[in-house]
C-alpha positions as CSV (number, residue, x, y, z in Angstrom):
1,X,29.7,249.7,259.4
2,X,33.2,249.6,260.1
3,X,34.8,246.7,263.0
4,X,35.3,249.3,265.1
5,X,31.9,250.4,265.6
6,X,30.4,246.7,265.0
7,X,32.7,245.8,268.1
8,X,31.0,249.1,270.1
9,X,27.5,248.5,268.8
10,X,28.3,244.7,270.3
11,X,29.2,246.0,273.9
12,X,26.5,248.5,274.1
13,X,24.1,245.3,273.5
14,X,26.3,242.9,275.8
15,X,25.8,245.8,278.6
16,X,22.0,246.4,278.0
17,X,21.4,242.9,278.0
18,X,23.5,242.5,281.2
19,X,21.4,245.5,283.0
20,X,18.0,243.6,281.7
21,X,17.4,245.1,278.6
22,X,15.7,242.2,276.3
23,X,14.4,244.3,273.6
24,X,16.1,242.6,270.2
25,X,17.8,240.0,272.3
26,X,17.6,236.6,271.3
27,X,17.8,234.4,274.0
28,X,18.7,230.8,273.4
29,X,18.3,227.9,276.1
30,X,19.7,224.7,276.3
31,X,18.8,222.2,278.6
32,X,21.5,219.3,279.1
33,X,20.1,216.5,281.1
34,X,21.9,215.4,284.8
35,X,24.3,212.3,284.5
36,X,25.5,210.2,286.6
37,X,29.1,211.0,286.4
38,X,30.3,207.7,287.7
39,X,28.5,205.9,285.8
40,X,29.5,207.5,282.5
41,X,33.2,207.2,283.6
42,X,32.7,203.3,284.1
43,X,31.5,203.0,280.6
44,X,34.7,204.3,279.7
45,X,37.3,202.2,281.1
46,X,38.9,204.8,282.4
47,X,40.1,205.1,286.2
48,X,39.2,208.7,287.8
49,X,42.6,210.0,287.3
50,X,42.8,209.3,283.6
51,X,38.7,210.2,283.3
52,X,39.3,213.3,284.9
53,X,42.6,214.2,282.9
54,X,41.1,213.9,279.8
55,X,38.1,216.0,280.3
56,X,40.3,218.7,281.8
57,X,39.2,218.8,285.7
58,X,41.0,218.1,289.0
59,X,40.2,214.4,289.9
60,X,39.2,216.3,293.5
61,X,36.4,217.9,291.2
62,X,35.6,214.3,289.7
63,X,35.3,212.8,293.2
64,X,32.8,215.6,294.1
65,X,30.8,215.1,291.1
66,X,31.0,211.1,291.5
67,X,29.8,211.3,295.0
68,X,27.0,214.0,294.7
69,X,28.6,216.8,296.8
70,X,28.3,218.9,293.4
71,X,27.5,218.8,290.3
72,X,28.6,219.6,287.0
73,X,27.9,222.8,285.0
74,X,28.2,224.5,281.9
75,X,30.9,222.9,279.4
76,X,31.6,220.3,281.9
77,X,27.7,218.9,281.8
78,X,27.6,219.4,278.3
79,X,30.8,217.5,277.7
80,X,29.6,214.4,280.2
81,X,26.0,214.8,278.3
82,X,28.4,214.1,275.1
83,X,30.5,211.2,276.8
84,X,27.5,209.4,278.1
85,X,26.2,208.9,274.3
86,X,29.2,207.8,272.9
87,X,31.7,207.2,275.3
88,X,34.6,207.0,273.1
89,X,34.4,210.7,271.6
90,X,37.0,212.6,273.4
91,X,39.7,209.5,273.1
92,X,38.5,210.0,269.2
93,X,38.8,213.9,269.4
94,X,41.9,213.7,270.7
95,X,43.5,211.2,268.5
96,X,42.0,212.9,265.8
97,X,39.8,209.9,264.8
């Protein structure tokens, strides 16, 4: 099979899947439990500014997520689910420790 029709093969199973189609899908969940984002941050030492600078969101978004008016998804919760059990790894990651 060439990359070309890989690639097409690919969509055509993206867009059945997309329109409900879950014949030969596998389907993987995750579940990532809640964290308390402020408390995660404290174990840190980090202020919110710097917290929220190195994980890459506004510090408005922090605040929001700190004082319940939402709540992280996606990446984000996975990447506090991360933090909360070793609260060093992105300061590692990004010194290349």
């Amino acid at each position: 099979m060439s990359a070309f029709e890989s690639v097409s093969k690919g969509l055509e199973d993206a867009l059945a899947f997309a329109n409900g189609d879950l014949s030969g899908a596998k389907v993987h969940e995750v579940a990532v439990a809640d964290v308390d984002v402020a408390e995660v941050r404290q174990r840190t030492g980090l202020s919110q500014a710097e917290f929220a600078k190195s994980i890459g969101v506004a510090k408005g978004t922090l605040l929001n997520w700190e004082h319940g008016r939402r709540h992280p998804t996606g990446p984000a919760q996975v990447l506090l689910a991360l933090i909360a059990k070793r609260p060093s790894v992105v300061q590692d990651l990004l010194r290349g420790a």
